[in-house]
Structures are given as structure tokens and as C-alpha cells.
N, C-alpha and C positions, 0 to 999 in steps of 0.2 A: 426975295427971301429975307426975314428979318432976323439979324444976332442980335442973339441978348449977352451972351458970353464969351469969355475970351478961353484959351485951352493953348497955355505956352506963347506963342506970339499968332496963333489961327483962330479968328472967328469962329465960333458953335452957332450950327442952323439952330434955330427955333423945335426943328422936328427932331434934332437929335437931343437937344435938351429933355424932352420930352420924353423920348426914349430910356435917358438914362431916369430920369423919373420915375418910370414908370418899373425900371428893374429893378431901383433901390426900396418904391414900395415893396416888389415882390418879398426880396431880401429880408424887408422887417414883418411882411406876414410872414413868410417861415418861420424866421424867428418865435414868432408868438404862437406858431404849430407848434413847436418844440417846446416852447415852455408850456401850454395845455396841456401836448403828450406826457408831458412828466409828471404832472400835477395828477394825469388820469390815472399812470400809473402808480402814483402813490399811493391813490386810494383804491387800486385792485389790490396792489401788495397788504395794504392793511386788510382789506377783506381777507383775501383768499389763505392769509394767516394767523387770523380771526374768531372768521366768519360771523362778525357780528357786523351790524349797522347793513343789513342785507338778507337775501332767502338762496341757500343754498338748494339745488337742485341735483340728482343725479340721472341717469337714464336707467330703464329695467335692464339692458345685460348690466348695468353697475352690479344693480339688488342682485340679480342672478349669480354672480360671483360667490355671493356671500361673506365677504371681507369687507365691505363700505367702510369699517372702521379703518382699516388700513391704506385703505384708496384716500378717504379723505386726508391719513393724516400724510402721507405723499404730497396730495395737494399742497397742504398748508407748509410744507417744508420744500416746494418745488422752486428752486433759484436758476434755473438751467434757459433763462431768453439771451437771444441771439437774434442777429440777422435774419437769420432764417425761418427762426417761429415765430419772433416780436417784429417783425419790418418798420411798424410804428413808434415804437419803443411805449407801448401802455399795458405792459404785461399783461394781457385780455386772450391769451391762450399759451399751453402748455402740453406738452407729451412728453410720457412717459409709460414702462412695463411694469408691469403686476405679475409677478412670477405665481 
């Protein structure tokens, strides 16, 4: 077994070196999830408050309501992510009631 490191006055195996290697890359890819994630959401939050630099769509029950105006502008004033709806945190979905 070869040490390369010391850890207070105890030799480090070679394979645990390795190991912790290999968590602290983990560590800094999350890292760099989260800053993506945030960057993604910045640019839903400008869209969907926007809706420029994109193509809105809606579905037929939307049109069938007959309110889109009022649906959309919900959308574009929806601030309501959470754990719950956003997991990722890139504000890429929303619910909400249309009375």
C-alpha cells in the first residue's frame, strides 16, 4: 500500500486520497449545477415576465376559458417557487387558480 499523505500524525492510503478526490470533485460539479440552475432561472424569470426573446404557447382548455389575457398576465407576475414546484431551482414551472 503506498502513502502519499499524512492526516495529523496517520499515513493516507493512496485509495483514500483518491476517494476524497473524487468527493471534492463532486462537490465543485454541484457547485457549478447551481450556478447553471440560477443562471437558467434568470433567464425563465425574464422570459415569463416578458415574454420576449421566446414563443409563448398556451394549450386549448387555456383558449377555451376565454381569459388568456388574464392567464398570461398571472403568468408573468407568478413569484410563488418553492421546494416543491421548483426542486431545481430554474423557475421552469408554476401553478396557480383562475377563478
Amino acid at each position: 500500500m503506498a502513502f502519499s499523505r499524512l492526516r495529523g500524525n496517520k499515513p493516507v492510503s493512496e485509495e483514500s486520497r483518491h476517494s476524497t478526490d473524487f468527493y471534492f470533485l463532486i462537490f465543485l460539479l454541484m457547485g457549478r449545477k447551481s450556478a447553471r440552475s440560477k443562471r437558467i432561472a434568470a433567464l425563465n424569470d425574464v422570459f415569463r415576465q416578458s415574454f420576449m426573446g421566446g414563443k409563448v404557447f398556451y394549450t386549448a382548455g387555456v383558449q377555451a376559458l376565454n381569459i388568456p389575457a388574464v392567464i398570461l398576465d398571472k403568468v408573468q407576475k407568478y413569484a410563488d417557487f418553492n421546494k416543491d414546484n421548483d426542486p431545481y431551482g430554474e423557475h421552469d414551472f408554476g401553478r396557480f387558480e383562475v377563478a
